[in-house]
C-alpha positions in Angstrom: -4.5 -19.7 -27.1 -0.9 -20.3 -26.1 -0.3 -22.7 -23.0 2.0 -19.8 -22.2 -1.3 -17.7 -22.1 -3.5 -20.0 -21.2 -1.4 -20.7 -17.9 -1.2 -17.2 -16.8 -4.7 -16.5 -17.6 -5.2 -19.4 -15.0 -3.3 -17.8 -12.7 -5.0 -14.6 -13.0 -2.4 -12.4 -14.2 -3.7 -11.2 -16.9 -1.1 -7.9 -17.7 1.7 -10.8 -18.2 -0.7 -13.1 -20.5 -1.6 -9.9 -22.8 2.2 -9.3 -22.9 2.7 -12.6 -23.8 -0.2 -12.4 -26.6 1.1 -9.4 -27.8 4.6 -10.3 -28.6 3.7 -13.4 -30.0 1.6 -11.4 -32.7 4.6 -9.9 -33.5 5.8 -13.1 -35.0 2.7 -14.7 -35.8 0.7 -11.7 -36.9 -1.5 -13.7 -38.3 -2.4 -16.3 -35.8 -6.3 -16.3 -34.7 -5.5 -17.9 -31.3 -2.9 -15.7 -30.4 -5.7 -12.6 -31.4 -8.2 -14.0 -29.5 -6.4 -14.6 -26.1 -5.3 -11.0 -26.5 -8.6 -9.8 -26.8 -9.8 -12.1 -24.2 -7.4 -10.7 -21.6 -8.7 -7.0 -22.1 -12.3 -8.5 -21.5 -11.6 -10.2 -18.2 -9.5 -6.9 -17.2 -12.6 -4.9 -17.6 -11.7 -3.3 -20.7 -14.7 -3.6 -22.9 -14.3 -0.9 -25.1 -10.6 -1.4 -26.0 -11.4 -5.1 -26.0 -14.3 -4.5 -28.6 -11.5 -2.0 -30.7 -8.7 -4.5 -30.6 -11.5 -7.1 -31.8 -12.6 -5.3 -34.7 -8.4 -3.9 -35.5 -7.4 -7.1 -35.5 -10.4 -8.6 -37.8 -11.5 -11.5 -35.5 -14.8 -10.0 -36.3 -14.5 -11.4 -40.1 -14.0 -14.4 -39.0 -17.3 -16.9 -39.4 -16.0 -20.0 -38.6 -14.2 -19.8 -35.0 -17.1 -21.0 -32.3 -14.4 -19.0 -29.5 -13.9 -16.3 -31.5 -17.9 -15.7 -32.0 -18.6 -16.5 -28.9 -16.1 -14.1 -27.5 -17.5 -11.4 -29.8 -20.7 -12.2 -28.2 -19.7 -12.1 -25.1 -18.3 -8.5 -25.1 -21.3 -7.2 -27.1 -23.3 -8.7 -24.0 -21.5 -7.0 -21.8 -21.7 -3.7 -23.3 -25.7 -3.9 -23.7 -26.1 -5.2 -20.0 -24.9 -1.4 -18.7 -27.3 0.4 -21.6 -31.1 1.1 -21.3 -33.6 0.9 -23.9 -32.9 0.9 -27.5 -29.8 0.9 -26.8 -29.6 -2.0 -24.8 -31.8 -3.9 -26.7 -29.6 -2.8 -30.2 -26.4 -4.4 -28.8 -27.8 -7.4 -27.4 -29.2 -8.0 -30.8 -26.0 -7.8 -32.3 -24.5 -10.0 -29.2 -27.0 -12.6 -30.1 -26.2 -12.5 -33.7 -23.0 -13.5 -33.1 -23.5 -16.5 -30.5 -26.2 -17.5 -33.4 -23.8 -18.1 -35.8 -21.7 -20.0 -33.6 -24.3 -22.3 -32.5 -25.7 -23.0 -36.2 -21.9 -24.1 -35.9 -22.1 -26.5 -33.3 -25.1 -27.0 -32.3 -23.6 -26.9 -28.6 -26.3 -25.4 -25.8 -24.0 -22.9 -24.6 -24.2 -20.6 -27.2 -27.8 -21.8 -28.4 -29.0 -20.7 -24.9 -27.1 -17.6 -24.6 -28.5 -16.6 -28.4 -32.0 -17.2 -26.8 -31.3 -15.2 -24.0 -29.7 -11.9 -25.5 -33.2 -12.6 -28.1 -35.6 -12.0 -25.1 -33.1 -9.0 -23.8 -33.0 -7.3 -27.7 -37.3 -7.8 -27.9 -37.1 -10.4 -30.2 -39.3 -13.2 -28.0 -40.7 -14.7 -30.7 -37.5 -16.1 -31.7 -36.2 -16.2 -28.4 -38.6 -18.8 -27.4 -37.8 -20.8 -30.8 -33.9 -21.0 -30.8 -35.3 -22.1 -26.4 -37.2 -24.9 -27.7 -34.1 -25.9 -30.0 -32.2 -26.0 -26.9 -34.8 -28.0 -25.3 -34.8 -30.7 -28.0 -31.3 -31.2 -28.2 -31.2 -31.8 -24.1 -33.9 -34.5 -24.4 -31.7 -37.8 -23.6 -28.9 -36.1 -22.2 -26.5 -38.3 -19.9 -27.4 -37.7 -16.2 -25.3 -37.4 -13.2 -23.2 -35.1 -10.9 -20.7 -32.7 -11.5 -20.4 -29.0 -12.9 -21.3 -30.3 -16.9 -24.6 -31.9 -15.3 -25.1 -28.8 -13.5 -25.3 -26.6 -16.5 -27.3 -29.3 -18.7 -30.1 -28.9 -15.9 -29.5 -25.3 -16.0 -29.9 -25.3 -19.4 -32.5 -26.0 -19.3 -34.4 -24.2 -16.5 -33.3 -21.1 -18.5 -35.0 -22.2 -21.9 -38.1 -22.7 -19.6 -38.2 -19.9 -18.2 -37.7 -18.1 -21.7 -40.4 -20.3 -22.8 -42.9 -18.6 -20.0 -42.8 -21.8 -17.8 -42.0 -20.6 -14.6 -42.8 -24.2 -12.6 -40.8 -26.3 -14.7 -38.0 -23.4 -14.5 -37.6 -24.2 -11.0 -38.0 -27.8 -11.1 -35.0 -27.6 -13.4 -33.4 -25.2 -11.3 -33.8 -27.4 -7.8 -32.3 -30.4 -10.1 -29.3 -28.2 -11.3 -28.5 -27.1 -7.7 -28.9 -30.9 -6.3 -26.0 -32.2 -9.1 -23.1 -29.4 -7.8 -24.6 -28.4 -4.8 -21.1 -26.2 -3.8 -20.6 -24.9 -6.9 -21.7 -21.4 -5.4 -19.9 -19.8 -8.5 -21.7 -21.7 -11.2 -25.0 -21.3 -9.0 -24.6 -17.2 -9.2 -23.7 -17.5 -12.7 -27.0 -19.3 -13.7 -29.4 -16.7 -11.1 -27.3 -13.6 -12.8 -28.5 -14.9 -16.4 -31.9 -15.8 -15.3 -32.1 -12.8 -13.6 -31.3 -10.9 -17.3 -34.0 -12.8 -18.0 -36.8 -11.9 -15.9 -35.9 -8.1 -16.4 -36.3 -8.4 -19.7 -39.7 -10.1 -19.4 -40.6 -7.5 -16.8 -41.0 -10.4 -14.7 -40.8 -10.6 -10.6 -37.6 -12.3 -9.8 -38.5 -12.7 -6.5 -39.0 -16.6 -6.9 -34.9 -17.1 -7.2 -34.4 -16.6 -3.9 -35.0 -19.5 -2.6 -32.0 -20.8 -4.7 -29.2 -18.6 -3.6 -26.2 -19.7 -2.2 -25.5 -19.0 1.7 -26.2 -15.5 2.8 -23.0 -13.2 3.8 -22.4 -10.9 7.2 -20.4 -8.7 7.9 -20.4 -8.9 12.1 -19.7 -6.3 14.9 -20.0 -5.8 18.1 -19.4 -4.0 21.6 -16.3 -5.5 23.5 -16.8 -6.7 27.0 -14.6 -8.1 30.3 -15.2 -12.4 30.4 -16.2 -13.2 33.9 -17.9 -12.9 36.6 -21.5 -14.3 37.6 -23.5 -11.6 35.8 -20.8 -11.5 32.7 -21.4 -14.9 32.2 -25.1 -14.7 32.4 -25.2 -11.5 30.0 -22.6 -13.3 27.4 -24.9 -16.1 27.0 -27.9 -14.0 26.4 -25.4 -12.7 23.4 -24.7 -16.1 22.2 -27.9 -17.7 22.2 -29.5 -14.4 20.4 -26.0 -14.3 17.6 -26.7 -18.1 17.4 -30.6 -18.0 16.2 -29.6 -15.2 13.7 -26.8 -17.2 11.9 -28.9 -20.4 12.2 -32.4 -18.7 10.6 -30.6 -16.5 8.2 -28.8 -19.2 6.5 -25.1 -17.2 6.9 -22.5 -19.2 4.9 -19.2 -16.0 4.8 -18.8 -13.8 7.7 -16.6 -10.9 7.8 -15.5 -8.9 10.5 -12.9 -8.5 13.2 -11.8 -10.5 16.5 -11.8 -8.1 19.3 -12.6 -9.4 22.6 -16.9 -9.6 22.7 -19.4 -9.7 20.7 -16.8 -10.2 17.8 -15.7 -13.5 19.4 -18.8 -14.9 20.3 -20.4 -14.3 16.7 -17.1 -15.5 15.1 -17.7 -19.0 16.9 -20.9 -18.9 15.7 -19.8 -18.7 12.3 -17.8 -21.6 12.3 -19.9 -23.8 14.7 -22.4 -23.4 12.2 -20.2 -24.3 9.4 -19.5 -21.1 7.9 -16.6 -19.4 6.3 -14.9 -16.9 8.8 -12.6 -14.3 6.7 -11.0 -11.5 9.4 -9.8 -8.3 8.5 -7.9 -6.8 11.2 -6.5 -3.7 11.6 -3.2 -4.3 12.6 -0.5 -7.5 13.4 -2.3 -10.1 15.7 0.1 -9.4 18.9 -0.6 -5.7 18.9 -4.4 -6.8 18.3 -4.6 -9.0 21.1 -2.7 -6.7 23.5 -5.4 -3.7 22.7 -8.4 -5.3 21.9 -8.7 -9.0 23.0 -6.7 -9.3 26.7 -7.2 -6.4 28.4 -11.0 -7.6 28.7 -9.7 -11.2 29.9 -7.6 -13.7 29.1 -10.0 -16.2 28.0 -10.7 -13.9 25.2 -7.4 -14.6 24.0 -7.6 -18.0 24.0 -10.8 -17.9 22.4 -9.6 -15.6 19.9 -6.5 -18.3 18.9 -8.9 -20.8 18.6 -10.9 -18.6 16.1 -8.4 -17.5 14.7 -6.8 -20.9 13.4 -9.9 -21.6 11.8 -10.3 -18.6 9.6 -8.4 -16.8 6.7 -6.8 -13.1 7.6 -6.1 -9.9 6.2 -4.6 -7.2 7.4 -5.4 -3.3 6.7 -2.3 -1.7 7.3 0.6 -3.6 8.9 1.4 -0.8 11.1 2.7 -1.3 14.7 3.8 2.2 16.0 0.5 4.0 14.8 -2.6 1.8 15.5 -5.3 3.6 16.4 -9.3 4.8 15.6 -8.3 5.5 12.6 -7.0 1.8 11.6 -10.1 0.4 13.2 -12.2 2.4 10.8 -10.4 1.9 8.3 -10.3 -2.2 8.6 -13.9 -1.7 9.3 -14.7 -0.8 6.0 -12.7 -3.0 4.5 -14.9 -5.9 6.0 -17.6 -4.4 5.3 -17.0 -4.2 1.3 -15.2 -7.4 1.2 -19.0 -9.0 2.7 -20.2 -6.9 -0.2 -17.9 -8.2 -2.8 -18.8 -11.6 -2.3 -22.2 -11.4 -1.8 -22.4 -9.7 -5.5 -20.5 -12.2 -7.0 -22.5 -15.0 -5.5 -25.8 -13.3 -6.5 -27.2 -13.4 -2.9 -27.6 -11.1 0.1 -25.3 -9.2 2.1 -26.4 -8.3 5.8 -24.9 -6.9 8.9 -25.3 -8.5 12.5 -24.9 -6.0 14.6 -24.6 -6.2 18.9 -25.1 -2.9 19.9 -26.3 -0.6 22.5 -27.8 1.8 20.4 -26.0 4.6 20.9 -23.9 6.7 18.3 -20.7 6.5 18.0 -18.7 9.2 19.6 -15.7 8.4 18.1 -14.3 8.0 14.5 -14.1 3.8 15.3 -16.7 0.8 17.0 -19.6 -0.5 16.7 -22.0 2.6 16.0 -19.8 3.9 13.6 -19.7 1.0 11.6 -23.6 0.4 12.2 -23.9 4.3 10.6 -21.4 3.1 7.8 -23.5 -0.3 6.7 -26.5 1.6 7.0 -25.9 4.0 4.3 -25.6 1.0 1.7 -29.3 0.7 2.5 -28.4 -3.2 2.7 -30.7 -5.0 5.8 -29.1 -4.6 9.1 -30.0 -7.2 12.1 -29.9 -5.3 15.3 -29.1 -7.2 18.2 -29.5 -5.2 21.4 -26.6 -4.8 23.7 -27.8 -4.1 27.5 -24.5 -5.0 29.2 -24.9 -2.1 32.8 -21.1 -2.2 32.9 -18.5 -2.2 30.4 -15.3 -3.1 32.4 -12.2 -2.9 30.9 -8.3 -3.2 32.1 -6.8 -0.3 30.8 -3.1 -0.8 29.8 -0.4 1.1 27.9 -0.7 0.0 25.0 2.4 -0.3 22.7 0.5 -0.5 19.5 -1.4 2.8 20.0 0.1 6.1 18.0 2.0 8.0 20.5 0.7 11.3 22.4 2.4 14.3 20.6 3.3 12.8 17.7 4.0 15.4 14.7 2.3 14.3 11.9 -1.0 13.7 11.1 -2.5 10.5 9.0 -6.1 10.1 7.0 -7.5 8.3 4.9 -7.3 8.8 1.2 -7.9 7.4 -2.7 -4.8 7.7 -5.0 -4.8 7.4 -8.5 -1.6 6.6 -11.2 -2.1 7.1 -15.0 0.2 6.8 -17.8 -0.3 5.7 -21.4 1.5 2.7 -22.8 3.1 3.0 -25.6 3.8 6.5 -24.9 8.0 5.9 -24.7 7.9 4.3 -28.3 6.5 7.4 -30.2 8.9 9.4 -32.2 9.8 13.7 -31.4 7.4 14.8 -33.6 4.5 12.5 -31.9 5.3 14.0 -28.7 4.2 17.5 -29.3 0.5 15.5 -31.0 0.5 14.1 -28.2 1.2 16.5 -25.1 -1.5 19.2 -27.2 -4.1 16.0 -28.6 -3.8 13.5 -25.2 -2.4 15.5 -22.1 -4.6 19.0 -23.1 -7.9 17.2 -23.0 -7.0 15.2 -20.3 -6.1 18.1 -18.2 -9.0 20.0 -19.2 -10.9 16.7 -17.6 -9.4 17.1 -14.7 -10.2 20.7 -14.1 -13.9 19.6 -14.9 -13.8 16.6 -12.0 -17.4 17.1 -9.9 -15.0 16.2 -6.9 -11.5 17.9 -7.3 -8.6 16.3 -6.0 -6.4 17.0 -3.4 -3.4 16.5 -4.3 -1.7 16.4 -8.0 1.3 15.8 -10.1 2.7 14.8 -13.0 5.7 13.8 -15.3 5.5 13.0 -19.1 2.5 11.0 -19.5 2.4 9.5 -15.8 -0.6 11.7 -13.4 -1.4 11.2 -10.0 -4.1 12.5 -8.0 -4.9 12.1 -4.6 -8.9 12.6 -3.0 -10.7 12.8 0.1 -13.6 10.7 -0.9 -13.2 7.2 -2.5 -16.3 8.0 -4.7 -14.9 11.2 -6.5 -11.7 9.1 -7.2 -13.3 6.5 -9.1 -15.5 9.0 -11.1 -11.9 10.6 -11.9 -10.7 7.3 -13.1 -13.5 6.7 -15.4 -13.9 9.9 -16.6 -9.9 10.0 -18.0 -10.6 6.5 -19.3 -13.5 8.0 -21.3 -11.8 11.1 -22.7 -8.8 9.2 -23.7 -10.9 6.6 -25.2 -12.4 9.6 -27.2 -9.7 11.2 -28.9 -9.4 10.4 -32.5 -5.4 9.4 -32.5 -4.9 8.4 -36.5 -6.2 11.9 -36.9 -3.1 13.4 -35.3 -0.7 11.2 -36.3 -0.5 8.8 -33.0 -0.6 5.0 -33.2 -4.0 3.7 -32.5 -2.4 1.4 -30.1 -2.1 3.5 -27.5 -4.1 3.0 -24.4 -4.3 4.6 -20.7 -3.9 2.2 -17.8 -5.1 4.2 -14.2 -4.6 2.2 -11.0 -6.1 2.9 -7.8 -5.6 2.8 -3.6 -7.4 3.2 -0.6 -5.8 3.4 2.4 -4.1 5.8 5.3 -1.5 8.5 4.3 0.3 11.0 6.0 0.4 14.8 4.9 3.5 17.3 5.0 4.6 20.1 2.9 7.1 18.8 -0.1 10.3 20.0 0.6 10.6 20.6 -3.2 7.4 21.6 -4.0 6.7 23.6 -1.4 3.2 22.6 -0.8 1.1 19.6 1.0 1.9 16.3 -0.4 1.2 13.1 0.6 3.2 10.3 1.9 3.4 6.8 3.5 3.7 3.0 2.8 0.1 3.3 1.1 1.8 5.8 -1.5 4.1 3.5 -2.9 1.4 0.2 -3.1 -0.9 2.7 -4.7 2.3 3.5 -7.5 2.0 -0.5 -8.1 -1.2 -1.1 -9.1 -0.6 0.9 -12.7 2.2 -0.9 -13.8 -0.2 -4.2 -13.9 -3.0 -2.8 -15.2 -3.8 -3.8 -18.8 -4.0 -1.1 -21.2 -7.3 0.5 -21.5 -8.4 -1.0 -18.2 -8.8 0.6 -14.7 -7.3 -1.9 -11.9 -7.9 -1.0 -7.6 -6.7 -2.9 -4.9 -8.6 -4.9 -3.2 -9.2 -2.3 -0.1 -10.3 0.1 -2.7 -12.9 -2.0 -4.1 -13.8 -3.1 -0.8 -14.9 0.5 0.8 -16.3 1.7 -2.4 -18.9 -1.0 -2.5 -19.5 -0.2 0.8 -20.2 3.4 0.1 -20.8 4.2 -3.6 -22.1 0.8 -4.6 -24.7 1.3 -6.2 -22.5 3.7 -8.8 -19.8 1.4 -9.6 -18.5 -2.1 -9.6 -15.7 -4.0 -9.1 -15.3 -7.3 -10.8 -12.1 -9.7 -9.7 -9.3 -9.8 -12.1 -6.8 -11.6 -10.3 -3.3 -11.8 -7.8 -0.1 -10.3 -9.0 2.8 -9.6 -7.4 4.8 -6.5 -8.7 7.6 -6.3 -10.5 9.3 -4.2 -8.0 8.7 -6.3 -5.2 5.9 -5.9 -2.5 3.5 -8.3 -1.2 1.1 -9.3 -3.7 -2.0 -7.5 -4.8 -5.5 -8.9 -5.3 -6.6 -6.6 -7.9 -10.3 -5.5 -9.3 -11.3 -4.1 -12.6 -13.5 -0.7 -12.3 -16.4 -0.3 -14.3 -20.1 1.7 -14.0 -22.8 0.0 -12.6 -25.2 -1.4 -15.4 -28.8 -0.8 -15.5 -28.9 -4.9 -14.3 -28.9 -4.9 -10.8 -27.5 -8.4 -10.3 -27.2 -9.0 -6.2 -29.7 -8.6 -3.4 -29.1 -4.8 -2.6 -31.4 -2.5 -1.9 -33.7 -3.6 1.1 -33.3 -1.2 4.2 -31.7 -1.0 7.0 -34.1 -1.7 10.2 -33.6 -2.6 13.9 -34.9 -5.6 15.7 -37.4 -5.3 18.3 -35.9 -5.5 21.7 -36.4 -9.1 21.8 -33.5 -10.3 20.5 -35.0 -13.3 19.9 -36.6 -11.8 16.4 -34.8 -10.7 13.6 -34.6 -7.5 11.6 -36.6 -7.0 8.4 -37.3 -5.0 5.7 
């Protein structure tokens, strides 16, 4: 690898250290590190499939005596057989394990002895699974001790060749002594119960046992807002804090996510950091519009409380939007919390929960606390109910600047937007074109016709497409479903480069409708429009890229269907803010978090917790 590559692959921006690959191939065509940190770019971007193609094309799978490039072949086989079933699963971990075999009859080195034991035991082979473990074993024996993340994954090491060897005790002995030599390493920790967990499933074992050794639990926390003072305020607030208090303590929360409206929100968001946790906001709109509608028309303590909060956490910020804050911002930030709680607790491999204080009552309107209790309980992810019996709800109304204006004449919603376009499409020749517009565009647009959810608004020019949708869900089942018609055209047949690849990008996030001047129809417009148009540009060919608020709402909806693994920060070339991006795949059969335990209420002492 370049230190050109190798330094933007650090920073995450992958599109730019592909690029960079890419066009050093084209002096070096021959240069095996220059291959590989192309290929490895389109498998941190998600694109397994192109990633896999460009492997083979470029004939890094020949090669027999690179321990990075096997290991890399391995690692995108693994990949693949983790989202099959069955045979088929089992077939490509085989292969996967073939090639970290060959690397580590190379080396010797644990990684990729370990990882060939593993993908054994997932491809039914645990005869040899448990010898290539004990190989692993042996060459441990001696090894220096210590602290420090190499220590960390010596230990874990070898609580995974224990486990594969059908010793559960010593597995978490070894386990408990990993955690003990890089106790923060969260990220190493999830990596290790993610691969143990692989494991298990394969053994059709109960995994129930690595709980104990997940990293801190994450919230996401809401709340009813309330006026500060007053003898019985004061006496109902502290029932709020002591109850928020022995949730955070006995539930072991280490991220909260949420808002800081004046309330429950502030009193569980002090919690959070008297406790020692991470506090990460997402609010719906600048802080001085916030505080002027949310936080000090109930009192201003509450605004002192929430600057005192608020220096202590990290922010985001839904839409930006003075003039037009309203329900639907608050929902919309909502959701955003509620996925990023999500996010992290899937890539930390441990639970995601909501702390609720409510009243029990549905929401009546499109924003607060029942709505968002009604949102998180859909996930089927445990809520903790804590009950809100407040008699009065005082509050001072005000005018409030940042609300949208009475009798204003356009209307705004929510909505997913999708970009497309093929690169390499502006270097084919005339003739091409026509292949290409009858061979690409035709069954792409038959595709689109077949969506199960059709979109709401479309266009197109040349090779670009967007689409515009009401759910979040049916937009990324459009994305993936162009990615896997492209991906099955035969191009050499007609005449088009093999090189070419679709890029989608997605958005979430609030839009305004009116009828297109030119078009003569509904179309959709609006700040979000134009991020949504500069996600594409950085996506890496044969990948699909979101933004972070897309990625965010659908794991809080349509989690279970899909995932969204980081990819990195950019910041476009035409000059925005930057962009935490996500790549978009299907779920695999490997459910690799806590999900899936149900929502329930506490009883009304709020003194005990909600379980399953």
């Amino acid at each position: 690898m370049t230190s050109e590559a190798r330094a933007l692959l650090r920073r995450g921006e992958l599109l730019a250290a592909y690029d960079s690959a890419v066009e050093g191939l084209r002096d070096k065509p021959d240069s095996t590190p220059l291959k590989h940190s192309a290929v490895l770019c389109l498998a941190r971007a998600g694109a397994m499939e192109r990633a896999q193609a460009e492997f083979e094309r470029l004939g890094l799978d020949k090669i027999k005596d690179d321990e990075d490039v096997l290991a890399l072949g391995g690692r995108l086989l693994k990949a693949v057989a983790l989202e099959k079933a069955g045979d088929e699963r089992r077939l490509i971990a085989r292969a996967a394990a073939e090639k970290y075999a060959r690397a580590y009859r190379q080396t010797g080195g644990f990684f990729s002895g370990i990882n060939t034991a593993s993908l054994l035991v997932v491809a039914g082979r645990a005869e040899e699974a448990e010898a290539t473990a004990h190989q692993v074993l042996k060459s441990l024996e001696g090894a220096e001790t210590g602290a420090g993340e190499a220590a960390y994954y010596r230990a874990a090491t070898r609580a995974e060749a224990h486990l594969l060897l059908g010793d559960q005790a010593a597995s978490e002995a070894s386990l408990a002594d990993a955690l003990t030599r890089d106790p923060d390493n969260y990220t190493a920790h999830a990596t290790t119960l993610k691969q143990l967990a692989m494991i298990l499933e394969a053994q059709e074992a109960d995994a129930d046992w690595l709980d104990r050794f997940r990293p801190p639990k994450v919230a996401h926390f809401v709340g009813h807002m309330f006026e500060a003072g007053g003898e019985r305020a004061d006496a109902e607030e502290e029932s709020v804090r002591a109850a928020v208090n022995e949730v955070v303590a006995a539930e072991g929360i280490g991220f909260g996510f949420g808002a800081l409206a004046a309330g429950a929100d502030i009193i569980m968001a002090k919690a959070l950091l008297d406790a020692g946790a991470e506090l990460h906001l997402v609010q719906p709109c600048p802080d001085d519009v916030f505080v002027e509608t949310s936080v000090r028309p109930y009192g201003e303590s509450w605004a002192d409380r929430f600057e005192r909060c608020r220096r202590h956490a990290t922010v985001s910020y839904a839409t930006g939007d003075r003039a037009n804050f309203n329900g639907l911002d608050k929902a919309f930030s909502s959701q955003i919390a509620m996925g990023k709680a999500i996010l992290r607790a899937q890539f930390l491999a441990t639970e995601a929960v909501q702390i609720a204080v409510w009243d029990g009552k549905p929401a009546q309107c499109e924003a607060g606390t029942g709505h968002d209790v009604a949102f998180w309980r859909q996930t089927g992810l445990r809520q903790i109910i804590l009950p809100f019996e407040l008699v009065r709800m005082r509050r001072a109304h005000r005018n409030s600047g940042g609300a949208q204006r009475a009798g204003q004449p356009f209307r705004r919603k929510l909505m997913a937007m999708l970009f497309a376009d093929t690169h390499g499409f502006g270097k084919l020749g005339d003739e091409q074109v026509l292949a290409f517009v009858q061979t690409v565009l035709g069954p792409l647009a038959q595709c689109c016709r077949e969506l199960p959810g059709a979109a709401s608004h479309f266009n197109t020019w040349g090779d670009g497409l967007f689409l515009a949708f009401d759910k979040i869900g049916d937009a990324a089942r459009a994305a993936l479903a162009l990615q896997e018609c492209f991906r099955s055209i035969d191009l050499a047949a007609f005449g088009l480069p093999d090189t070419l690849a679709l890029r989608i990008g997605c958005h979430y996030g609030p839009v305004q409708e009116h009828t297109d001047p030119f078009l003569g129809r509904p179309n959709i417009f609006g700040n979000q429009v134009v991020i949504a148009s500069r996600v594409e540009p950085e996506t890496v060919p044969g990948s699909i890229y979101v933004t972070e608020p897309f990625a965010s709402v659908l794991a809080a909806s349509e989690g279970r269907l899909f995932r969204c693994e980081y990819v990195g920060e950019v910041e476009p070339r035409k000059g925005s803010d930057k962009l935490l991006l996500f790549s978009l795949r299907r779920t695999g059969q490997l459910i690799q978090d806590r999900s899936g335990r149900q929502a329930a209420s506490a009883p009304k002492s709020s003194s005990r917790r909600a379980r399953e």
